[in-house]
N, C-alpha and C positions, 0 to 999 in steps of 0.2 A: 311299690307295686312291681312284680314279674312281668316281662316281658311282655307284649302286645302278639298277640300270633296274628297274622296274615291271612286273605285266603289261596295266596298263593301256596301257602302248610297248610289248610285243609284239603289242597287239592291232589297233592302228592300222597298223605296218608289216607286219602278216602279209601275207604272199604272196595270200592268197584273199581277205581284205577290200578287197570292193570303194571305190572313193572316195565319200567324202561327198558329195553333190551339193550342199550349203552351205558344206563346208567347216568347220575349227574356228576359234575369234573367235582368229583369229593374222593381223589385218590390220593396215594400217597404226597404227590407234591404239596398237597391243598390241606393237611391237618384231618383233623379226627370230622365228622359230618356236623355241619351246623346245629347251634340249637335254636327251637321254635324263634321267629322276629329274625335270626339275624343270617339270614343266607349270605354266605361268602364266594358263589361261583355261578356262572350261566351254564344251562344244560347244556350236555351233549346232543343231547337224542332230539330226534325232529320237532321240530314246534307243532301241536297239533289242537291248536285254535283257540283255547280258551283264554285270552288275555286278558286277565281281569284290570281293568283301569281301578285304582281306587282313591284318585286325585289326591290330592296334597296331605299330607296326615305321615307321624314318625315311620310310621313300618312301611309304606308304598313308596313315601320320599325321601328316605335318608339315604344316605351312600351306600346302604346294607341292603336295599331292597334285592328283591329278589328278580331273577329274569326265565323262571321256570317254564311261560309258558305252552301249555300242554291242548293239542286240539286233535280229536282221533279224527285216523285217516279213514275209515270206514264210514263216516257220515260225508255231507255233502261239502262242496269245495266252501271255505271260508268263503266272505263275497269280499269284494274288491272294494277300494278305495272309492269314495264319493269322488276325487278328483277324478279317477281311471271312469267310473261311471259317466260322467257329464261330455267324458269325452267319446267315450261308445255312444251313449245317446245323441250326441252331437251328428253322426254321423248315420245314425239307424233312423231317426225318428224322420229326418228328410226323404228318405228312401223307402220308409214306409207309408210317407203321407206322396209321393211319388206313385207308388203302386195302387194307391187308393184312387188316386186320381186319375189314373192309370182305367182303374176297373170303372169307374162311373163314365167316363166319356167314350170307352170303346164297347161300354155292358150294352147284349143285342134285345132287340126285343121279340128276339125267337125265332127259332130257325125258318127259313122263311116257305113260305109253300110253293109248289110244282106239279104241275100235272104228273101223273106216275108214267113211268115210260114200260113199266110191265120188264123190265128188265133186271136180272141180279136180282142186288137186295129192295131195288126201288119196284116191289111188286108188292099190294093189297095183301096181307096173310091173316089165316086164321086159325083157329085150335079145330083137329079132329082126333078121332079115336079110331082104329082099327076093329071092328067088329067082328069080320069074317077073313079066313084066308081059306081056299079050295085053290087044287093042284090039278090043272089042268095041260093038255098038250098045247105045246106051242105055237104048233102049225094051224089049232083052230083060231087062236086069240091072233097071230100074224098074218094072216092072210092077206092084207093088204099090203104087205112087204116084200121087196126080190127077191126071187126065189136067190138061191145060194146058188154059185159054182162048185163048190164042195173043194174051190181052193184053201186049206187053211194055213197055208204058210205064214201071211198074211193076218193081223188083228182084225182090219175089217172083215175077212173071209171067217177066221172062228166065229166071229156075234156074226154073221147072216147063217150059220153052220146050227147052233146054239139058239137061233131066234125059230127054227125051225122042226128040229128035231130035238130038243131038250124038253124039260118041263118045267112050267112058267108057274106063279102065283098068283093066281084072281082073288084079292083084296077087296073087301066091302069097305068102305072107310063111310065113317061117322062125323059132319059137321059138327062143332062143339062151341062156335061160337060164330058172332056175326047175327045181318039178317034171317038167314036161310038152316038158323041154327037148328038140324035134327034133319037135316039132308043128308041122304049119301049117294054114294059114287062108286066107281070100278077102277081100281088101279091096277094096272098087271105089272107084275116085276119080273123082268126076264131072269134066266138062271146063273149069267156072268155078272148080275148086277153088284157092287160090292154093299148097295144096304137090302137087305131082305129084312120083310115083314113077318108079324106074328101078331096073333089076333088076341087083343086089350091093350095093344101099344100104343101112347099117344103120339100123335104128329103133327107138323105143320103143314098146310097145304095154301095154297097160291090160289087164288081168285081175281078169274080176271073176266067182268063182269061184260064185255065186249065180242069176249069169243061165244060160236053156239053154246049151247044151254050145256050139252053133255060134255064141252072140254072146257067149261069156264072154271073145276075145280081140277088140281093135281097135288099130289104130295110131294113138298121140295125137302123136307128133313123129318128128323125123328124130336120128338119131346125131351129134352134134357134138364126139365127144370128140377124136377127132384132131385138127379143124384148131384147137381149142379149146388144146391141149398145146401144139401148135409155135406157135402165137401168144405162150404165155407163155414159152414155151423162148426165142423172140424179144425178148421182154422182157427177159427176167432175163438174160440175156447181154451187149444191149444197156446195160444198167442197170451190168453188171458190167466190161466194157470201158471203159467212159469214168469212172466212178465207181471205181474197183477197189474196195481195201481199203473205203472207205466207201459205193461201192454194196451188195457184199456183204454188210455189215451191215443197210445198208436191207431189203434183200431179206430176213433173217432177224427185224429186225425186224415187217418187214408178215407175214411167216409167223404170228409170236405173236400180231400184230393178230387176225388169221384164227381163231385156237386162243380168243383171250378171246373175242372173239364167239361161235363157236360151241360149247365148251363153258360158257362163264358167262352171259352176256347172254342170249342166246335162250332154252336152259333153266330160267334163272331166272325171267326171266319167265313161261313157261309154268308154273311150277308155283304163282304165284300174288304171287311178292316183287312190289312196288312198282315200277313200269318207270322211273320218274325214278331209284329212289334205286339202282336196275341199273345206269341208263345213265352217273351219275354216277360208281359207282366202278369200272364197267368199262372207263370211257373212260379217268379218271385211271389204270388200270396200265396202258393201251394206251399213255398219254402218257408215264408215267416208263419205260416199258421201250423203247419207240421211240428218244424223244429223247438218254437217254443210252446206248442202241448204237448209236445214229449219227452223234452229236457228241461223243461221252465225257462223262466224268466231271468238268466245271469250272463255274468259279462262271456263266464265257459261258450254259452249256448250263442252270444253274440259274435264271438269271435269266427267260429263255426258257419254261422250266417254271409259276414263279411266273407270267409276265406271259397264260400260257396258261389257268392254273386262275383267273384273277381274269377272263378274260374269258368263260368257261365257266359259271362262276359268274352273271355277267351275261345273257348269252344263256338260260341258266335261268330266272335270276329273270321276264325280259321272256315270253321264252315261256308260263310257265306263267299269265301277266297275259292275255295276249292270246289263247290258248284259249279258258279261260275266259269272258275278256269276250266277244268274237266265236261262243261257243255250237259251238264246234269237238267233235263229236262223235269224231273219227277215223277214223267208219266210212263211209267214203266210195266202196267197190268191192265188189265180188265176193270179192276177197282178205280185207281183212279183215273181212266180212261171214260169212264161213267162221268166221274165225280166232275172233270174238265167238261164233259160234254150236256152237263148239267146246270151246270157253273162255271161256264167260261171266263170268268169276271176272277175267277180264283188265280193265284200267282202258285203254279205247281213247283215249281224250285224253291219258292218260299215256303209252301206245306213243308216241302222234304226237311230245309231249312228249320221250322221248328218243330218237327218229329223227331232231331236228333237231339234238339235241346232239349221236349222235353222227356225224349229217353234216357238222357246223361244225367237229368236232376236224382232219380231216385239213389242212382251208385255213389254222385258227388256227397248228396249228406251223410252218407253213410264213410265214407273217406273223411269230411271235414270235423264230422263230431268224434270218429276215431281217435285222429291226432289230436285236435285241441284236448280231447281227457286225458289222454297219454301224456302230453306237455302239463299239463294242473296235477295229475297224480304225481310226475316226476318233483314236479316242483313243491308239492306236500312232503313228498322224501325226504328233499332233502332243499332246504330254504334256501338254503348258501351259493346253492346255483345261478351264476349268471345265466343273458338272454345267450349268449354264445355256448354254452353247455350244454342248454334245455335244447336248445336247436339241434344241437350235432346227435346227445340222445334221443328225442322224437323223429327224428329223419333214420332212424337206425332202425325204428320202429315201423318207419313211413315205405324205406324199402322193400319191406316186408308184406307189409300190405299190398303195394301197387304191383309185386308181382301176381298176386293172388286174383287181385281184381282185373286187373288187364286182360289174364286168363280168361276169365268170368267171362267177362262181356264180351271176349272175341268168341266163345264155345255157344254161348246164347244167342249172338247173329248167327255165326253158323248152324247152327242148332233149327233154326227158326229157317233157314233158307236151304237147309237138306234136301227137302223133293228137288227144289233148283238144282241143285251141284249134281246129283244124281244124274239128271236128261244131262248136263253137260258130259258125265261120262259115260251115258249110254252111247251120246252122239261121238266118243273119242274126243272132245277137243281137246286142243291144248291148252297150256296154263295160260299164257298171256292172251287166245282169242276168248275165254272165258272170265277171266279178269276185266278183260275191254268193253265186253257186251255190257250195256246200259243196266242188266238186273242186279249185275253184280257190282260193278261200280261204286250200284248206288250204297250196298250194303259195305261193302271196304271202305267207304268215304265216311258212312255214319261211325263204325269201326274205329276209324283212325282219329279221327276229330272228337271221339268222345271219350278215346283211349288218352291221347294229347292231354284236354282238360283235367282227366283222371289224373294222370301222372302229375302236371303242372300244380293241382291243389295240394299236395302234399309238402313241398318246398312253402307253398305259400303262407296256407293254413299251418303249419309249424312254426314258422317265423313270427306270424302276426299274435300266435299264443304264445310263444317266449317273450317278444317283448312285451306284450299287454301283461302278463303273469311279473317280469322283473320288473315293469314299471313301477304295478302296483304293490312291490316287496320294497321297492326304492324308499314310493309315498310314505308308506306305511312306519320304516323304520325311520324316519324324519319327522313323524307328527309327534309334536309337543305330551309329554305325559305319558306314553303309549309304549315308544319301542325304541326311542332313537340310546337309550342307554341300553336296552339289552343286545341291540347292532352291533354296539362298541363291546360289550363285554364278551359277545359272543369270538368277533374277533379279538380280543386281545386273549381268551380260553384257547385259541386255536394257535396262538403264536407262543403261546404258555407252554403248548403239549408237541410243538414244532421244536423247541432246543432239545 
């Protein structure tokens, strides 16, 4: 009988495998290329996953088997060792039954009620429409206003200038919803105002059912829910075309994002739990339910997980240091200045406290699943890499990143805190009496602490996927049957092409 072929030779002459770009150690030192059944060398080129076991029998067990294994990098990462598994799971599954437990004993039973103070956003509102607008003088619609000095040096002097002698807009506005729905009313908008009306606009208007009849409605903004939709419509389409199957997830994921925030986190808090010990275990489901609908269920995505909860953890711990120390109250606006005087019972340094945490969660996963891929890809390149290689390559990678991202989030505080910085330099101040003042403070402190955690995940979450990735290269070329002979051959090929 001729030779026994393998299917480790059907896998190298398949019609769709493409050629090795090293080639297998069949060169000159090594004799003319095997024939079928009796492979005489381990590949060169990267392993790329297809291990075919074919337990005891001449061609899989004799001296001559083969150590070909071939798994393409372009599909998803091999999975890891049952051992590596039991031990991830050892450590995930307490932590997620943790946050579970987490969510049932601090879950609220709904924001709680309050008389409305008519103030901000705690006022009664409803939909109107803009029906009419006619331009009329201002002095007849002002008349019960001070006359002007016709000083306009002065802001207040131009609007008493402007409230008098310009021309104003007498708005018919349309109730559109509510008791009183198909009521209207007179709104005048002066001519320095910076929102001006036009008639079919929709708007919101404020009802406050306590003042006379003729001022119980006013228009507090304009209708944005249209271009608001096809914005996101734009989005999520966008998101969903180039991302398919895994943008879609995303998108379901951020959905759930949305749901824990605003049924657990905000209610919770408002009815008096702990805001850290809110934002910690509402961020952690927002992390376990994100990351694995949108990387699946593998040890990749768990490493990533770990390398995220260890830096969150840190960003906590510093935060809550530097509150503290720095005499960060929280209550630094109108907003929460309401929200205290509403909720006395709320711990305002503790809000601030997990507003940074959970402003630093969305930048962290996207930093921890970076690197963990980058350490798995690496390590798909090239097998032979120790934990001390992969490490020094994904931190090569990771410093790259964290200058990008550090960027990022320090341009988007600032970004978001511009009208701020602006009064500070209209008013001339200097850098450090502007630094000092509580508004900003508060925003260099989230800034720093989240910049911190950013940076510290990269060291981390690299290390933890080098060695979770060589451990499980260790297992693997040690279990019986499988690999512990291609381990060796592979080394002794490379000490062959070393003299």
């Amino acid at each position: 009988m001729g030779p026994r072929r393998s299917c480790d030779d059907r896998s190298v002459t398949s019609p769709h495998q493409p050629p090795e770009p090293h080639g297998h150690a069949h060169g000159p030192d090594h004799g003319p290329p095997p024939s079928p059944g009796h492979g005489n060398g381990p590949s060169r080129g990267p392993s790329h996953g297809h291990d075919h076991d074919h337990g005891p029998g001449p061609a899989a067990g004799s001296s001559h088997g083969h150590g070909h294994g071939h798994s393409h990098s372009h599909g998803p990462a091999a999975p890891v060792s049952r051992h590596l598994r039991k031990v991830i799971a050892a450590v995930l599954i307490p932590f997620a039954t943790a946050v579970v437990v987490g969510l049932m004993v601090l879950w609220p039973g709904g924001t709680p009620a309050h008389e409305r103070t008519g103030v901000g956003f705690d006022r009664q509102t409803e939909q109107g429409k803009v029906v009419d607008v006619e331009k009329v003088d201002c002095a007849s619609v002002n008349a019960a206003q001070t006359q002007p000095t016709g000083d306009t040096s002065t802001p207040e002097g131009r609007e008493a200038v402007n409230a008098q002698r310009g021309e104003c807009a007498k708005a018919t506005v349309e109730v559109a919803s509510g008791p009183e729905k198909g009521r209207t009313f007179v709104e005048i908008v002066q001519p320095d105002a910076p929102r001006q009306l036009h008639e079919g606009q929709g708007v919101v208007v404020a009802y406050a059912p306590d003042a006379p009849r003729d001022l119980q409605y006013s228009v507090t903004d304009v209708n944005r829910k249209l271009p608001m939709a096809v914005l996101a419509g734009i989005f999520a389409l966008a998101v969903v075309l180039v991302g398919r199957m895994r943008g879609l997830m995303a998108l379901i994921a951020l959905a759930v994002s949305f749901l824990v925030l605003t049924f657990f986190i905000l209610p919770a808090i408002l009815e008096g739990s702990n805001p850290l010990v809110v934002a910690v275990v509402g961020s952690s489901a927002i992390m376990l339910i994100a990351l694995y609908m949108c990387h699946g269920l593998s040890a990749r995505t768990s490493v990533a997980v770990l390398g995220t909860l260890i830096s969150l953890l840190l960003i906590g711990l510093l935060g809550s240091v530097f509150i503290g120390w720095a005499s960060l109250s929280g209550n630094t606006d109108d907003n929460t200045g309401l929200i205290h005087g509403l909720y006395p019972e709320i711990d305002m340094s503790g809000l601030l406290l997990a507003s940074i945490i959970i402003g630093s969660l969305g930048v962290l996963d996207d930093v921890t699943v970076t690197q963990t891929s980058a350490v798995w890809e690496l390590h798909q390149a090239d097998p032979g890499m120790g934990p001390r290689a992969l490490y020094r390559a994904g931190i090569r990678i990771g410093r790259d990143h964290i200058a990008s991202v550090v960027n990022t989030l320090v341009l988007a505080y600032a970004g978001a805190a511009l009208p701020l910085l602006l009064l500070f330099s209209i008013a001339q101040s200097s850098m450090g009496t502007v630094a000092n003042s509580e508004l900003v403070a508060v925003e260099i402190v989230r800034t720093l602490v989240g910049s911190i955690g950013l940076v510290a995940s990269v060291p981390l979450t690299t290390a933890l996927a080098a060695l979770v990735v060589s451990a499980d290269r260790a297992d693997a070329d040690t279990r019986p049957g499988t690999g512990g002979r291609k381990a060796a051959a592979a080394r002794g090929g490379r000490r062959r092409r070393a003299k």
